[in-house]
Backbone as CSV, one residue per row, in Angstrom:
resi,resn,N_x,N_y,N_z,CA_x,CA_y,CA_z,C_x,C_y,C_z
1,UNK,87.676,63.629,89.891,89.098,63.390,89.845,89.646,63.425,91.264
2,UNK,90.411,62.383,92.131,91.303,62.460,92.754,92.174,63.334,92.800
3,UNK,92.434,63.854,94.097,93.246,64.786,94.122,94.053,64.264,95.262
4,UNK,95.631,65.103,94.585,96.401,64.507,95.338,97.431,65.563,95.691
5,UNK,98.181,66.105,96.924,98.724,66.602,97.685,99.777,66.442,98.512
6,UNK,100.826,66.985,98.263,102.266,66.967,98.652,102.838,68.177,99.232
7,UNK,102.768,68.275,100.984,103.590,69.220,100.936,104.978,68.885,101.098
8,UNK,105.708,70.204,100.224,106.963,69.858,100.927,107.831,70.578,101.389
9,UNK,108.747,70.479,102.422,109.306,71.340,103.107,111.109,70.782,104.039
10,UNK,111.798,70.692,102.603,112.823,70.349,102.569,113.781,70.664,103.911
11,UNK,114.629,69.377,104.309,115.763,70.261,105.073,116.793,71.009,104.268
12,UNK,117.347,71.887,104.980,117.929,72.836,104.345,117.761,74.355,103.985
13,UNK,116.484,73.856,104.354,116.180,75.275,104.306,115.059,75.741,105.443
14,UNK,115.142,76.828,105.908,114.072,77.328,107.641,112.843,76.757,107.403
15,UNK,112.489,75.985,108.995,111.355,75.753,109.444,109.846,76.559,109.033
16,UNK,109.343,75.989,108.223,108.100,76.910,108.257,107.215,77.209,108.972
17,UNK,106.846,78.285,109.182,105.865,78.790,110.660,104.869,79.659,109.892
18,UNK,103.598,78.901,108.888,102.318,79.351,108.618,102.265,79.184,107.350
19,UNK,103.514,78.553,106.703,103.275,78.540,105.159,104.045,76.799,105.011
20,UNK,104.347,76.215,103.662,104.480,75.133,103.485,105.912,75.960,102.473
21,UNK,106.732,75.459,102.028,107.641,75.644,101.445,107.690,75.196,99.716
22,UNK,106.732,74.597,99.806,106.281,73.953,98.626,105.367,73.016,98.352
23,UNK,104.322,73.220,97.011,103.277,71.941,97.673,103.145,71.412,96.153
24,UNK,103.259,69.910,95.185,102.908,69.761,94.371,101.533,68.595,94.897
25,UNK,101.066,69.287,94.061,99.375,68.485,93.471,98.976,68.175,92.150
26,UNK,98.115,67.324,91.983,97.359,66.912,90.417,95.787,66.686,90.935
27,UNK,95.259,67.271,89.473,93.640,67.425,89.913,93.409,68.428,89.135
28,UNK,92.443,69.074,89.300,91.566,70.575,88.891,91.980,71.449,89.266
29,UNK,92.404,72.318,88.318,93.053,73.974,89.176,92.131,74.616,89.287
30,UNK,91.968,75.619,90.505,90.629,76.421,90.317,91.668,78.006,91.082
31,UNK,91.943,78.671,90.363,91.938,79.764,90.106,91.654,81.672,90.800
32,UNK,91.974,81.777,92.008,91.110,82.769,92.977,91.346,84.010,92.909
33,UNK,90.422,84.552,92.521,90.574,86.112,92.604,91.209,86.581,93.642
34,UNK,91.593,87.613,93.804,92.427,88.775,95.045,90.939,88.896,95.912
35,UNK,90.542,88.733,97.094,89.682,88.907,97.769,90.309,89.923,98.902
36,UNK,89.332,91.008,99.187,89.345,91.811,100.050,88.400,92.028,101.062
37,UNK,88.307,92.707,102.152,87.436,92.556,103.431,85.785,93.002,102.338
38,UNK,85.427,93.104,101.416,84.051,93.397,101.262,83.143,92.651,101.994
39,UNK,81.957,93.362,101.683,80.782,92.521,102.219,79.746,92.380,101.110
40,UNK,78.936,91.711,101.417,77.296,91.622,100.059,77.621,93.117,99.083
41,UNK,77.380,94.319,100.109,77.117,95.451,98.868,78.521,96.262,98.831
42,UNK,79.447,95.307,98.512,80.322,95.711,98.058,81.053,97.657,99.042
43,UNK,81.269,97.287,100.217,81.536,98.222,101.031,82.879,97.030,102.063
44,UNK,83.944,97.803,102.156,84.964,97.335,103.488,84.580,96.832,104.610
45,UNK,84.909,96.500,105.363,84.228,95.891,106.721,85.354,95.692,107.118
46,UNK,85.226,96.209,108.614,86.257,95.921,109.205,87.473,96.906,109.559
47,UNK,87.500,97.462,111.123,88.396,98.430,111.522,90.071,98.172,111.492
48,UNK,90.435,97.111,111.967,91.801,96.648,111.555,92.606,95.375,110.732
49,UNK,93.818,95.514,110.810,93.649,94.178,109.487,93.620,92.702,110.125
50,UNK,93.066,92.828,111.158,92.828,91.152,111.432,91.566,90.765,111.279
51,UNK,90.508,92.164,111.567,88.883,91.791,110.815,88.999,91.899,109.659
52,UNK,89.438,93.329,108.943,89.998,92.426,107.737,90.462,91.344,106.704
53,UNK,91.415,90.741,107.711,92.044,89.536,107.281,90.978,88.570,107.210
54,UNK,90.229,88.181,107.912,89.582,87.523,108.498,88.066,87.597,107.392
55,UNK,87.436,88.869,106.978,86.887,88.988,105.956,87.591,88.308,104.194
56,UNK,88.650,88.965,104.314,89.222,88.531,102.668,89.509,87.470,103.033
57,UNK,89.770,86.369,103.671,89.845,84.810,104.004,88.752,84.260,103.521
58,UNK,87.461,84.908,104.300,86.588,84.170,104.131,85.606,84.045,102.926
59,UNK,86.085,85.609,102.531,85.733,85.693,101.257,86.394,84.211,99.923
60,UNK,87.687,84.315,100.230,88.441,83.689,99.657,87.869,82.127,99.944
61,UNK,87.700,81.743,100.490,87.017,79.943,100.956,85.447,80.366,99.961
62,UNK,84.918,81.103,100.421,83.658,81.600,99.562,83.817,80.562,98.575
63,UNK,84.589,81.733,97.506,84.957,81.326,96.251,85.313,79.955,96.039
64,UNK,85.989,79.239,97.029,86.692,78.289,96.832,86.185,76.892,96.822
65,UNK,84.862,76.958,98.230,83.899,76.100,98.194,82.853,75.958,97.322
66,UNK,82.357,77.217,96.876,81.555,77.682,95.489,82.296,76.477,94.239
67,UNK,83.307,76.396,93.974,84.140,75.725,93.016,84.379,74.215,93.627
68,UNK,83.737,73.822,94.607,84.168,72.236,94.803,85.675,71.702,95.698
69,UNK,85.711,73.335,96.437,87.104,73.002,96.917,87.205,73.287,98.543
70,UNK,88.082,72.776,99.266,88.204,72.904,100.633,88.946,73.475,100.822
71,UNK,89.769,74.565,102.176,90.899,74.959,102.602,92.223,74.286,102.519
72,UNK,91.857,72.833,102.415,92.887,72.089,102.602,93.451,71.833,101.180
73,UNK,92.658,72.299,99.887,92.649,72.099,99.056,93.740,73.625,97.911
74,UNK,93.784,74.293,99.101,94.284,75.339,98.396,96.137,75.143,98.437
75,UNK,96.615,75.106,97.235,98.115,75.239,96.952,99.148,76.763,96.920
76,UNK,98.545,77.504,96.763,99.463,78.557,96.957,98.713,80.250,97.315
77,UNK,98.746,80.638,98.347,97.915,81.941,98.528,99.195,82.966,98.386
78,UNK,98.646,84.379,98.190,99.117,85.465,97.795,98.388,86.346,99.026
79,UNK,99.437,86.804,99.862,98.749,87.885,100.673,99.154,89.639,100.664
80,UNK,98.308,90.387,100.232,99.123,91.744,99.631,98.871,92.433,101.082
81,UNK,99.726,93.317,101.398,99.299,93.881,102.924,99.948,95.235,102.469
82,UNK,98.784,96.484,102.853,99.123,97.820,102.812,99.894,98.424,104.094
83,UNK,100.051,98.152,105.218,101.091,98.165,105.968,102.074,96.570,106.972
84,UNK,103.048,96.590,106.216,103.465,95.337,106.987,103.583,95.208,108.325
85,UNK,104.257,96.464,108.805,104.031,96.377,110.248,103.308,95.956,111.000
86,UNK,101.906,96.835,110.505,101.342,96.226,111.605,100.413,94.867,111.372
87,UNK,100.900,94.689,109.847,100.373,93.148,110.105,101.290,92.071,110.540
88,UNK,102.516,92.123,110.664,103.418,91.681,111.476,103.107,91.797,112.892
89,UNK,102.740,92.890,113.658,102.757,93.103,114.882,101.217,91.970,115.279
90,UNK,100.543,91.816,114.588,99.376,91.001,114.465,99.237,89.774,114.099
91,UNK,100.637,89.613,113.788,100.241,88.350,113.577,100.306,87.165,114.125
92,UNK,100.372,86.749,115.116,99.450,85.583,116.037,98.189,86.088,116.217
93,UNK,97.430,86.794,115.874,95.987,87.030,115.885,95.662,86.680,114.996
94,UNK,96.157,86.841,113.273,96.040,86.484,111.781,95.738,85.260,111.936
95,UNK,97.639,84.734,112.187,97.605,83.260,112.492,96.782,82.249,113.056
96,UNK,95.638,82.869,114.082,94.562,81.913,114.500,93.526,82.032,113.969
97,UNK,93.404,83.193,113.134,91.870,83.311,112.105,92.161,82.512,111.207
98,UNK,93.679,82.312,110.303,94.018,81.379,109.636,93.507,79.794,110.077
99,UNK,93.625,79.115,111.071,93.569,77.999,111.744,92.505,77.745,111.923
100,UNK,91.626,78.786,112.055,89.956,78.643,113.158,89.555,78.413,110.996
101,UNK,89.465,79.206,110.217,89.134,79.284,109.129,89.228,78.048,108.233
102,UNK,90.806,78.041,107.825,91.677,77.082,106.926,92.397,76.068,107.491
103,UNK,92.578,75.730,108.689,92.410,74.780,109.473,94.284,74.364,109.205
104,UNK,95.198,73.497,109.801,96.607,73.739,109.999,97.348,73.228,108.990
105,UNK,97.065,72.845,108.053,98.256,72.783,106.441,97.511,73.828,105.723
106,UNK,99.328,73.915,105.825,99.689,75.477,105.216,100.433,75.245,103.572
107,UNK,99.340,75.800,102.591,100.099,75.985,101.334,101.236,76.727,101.066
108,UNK,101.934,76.847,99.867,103.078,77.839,99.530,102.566,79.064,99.825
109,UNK,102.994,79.768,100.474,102.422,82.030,100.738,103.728,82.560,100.661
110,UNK,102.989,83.666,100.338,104.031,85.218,100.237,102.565,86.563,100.645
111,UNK,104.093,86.710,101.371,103.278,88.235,101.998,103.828,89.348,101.544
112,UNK,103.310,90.271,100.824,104.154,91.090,99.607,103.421,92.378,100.255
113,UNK,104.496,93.526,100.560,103.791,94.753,100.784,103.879,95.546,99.807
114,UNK,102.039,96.632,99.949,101.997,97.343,98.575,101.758,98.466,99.207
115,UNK,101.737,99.494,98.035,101.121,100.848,98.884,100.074,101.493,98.876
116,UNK,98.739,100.207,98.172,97.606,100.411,98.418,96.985,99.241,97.068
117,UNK,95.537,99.321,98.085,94.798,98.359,97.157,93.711,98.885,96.199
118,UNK,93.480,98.404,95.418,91.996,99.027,94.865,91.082,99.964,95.343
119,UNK,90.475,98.949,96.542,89.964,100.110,97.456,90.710,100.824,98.322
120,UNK,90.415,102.157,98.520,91.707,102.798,99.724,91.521,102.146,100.864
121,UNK,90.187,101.857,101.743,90.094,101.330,102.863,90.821,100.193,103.155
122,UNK,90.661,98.873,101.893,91.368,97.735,101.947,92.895,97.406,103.033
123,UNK,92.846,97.357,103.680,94.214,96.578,104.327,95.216,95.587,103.629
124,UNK,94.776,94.370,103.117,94.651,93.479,103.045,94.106,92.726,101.606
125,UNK,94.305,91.770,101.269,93.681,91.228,100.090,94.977,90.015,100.147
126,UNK,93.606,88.766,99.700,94.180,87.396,99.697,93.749,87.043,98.326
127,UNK,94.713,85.929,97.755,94.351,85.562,96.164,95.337,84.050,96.524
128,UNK,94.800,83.317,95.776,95.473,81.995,95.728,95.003,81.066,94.413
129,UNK,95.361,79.958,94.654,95.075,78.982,93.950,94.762,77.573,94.184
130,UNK,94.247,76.838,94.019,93.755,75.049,94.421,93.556,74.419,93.681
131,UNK,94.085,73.347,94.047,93.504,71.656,93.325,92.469,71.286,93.969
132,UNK,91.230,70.793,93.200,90.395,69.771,93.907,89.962,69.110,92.947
């Protein structure tokens, strides 16, 4: 199936800087778990949340290519962050693991702070969704 991709990002409302404002697509939904910095045996990796980040990303493409799908292919990510600060204070470091990773169209995101993840170590955890 063809897949097809629209972002959109109306005037009227602020410039987006790392996310898309809206994206409709048709195709195959494929579905992504919450990914966190794990590794193979299921242990954290990673001292701050940009190795972090950078783990649950890649985790997240994992999954995504596993399913027939590309970065470019993803429509809406979910990013949960256990301290915003300092993933704010980090983020043009995020922002280029994003780019080097998922390369520069940006789906619909939200960055939602919690006060912890599953695992205590976790920072971080990405979940989304795609058409391909």
């Amino acid at each position: 199936m063809l897949t097809r991709m629209e972002r959109i990002n109306p005037p009227g409302l602020g410039r987006p800087s790392g996310f898309s404002h809206a994206v409709a697509a048709t195709g195959r939904f494929v579905f992504l778990a919450g990914q966190t910095a794990l590794d193979e045996e299921n242990r954290i990796v990673g001292d701050g949340v940009v190795e972090q980040f950078e783990r649950a990303l890649s985790n997240l493409l994992t999954a995504l290519r596993a399913a027939g799908g590309e970065p470019s292919d993803l429509c809406s990510v979910t990013i949960y962050i256990v301290d915003m600060d300092d993933y704010k204070a980090h983020a043009r470091e995020i922002g280029a693991v994003w780019k080097r990773l998922a390369g520069s169209e940006y789906p619909a995101m939200a960055g939602i702070g919690v006060s912890r993840l599953w695992d205590v170590e976790a920072l971080v955890e990405v979940q989304g969704f795609a058409v391909v």
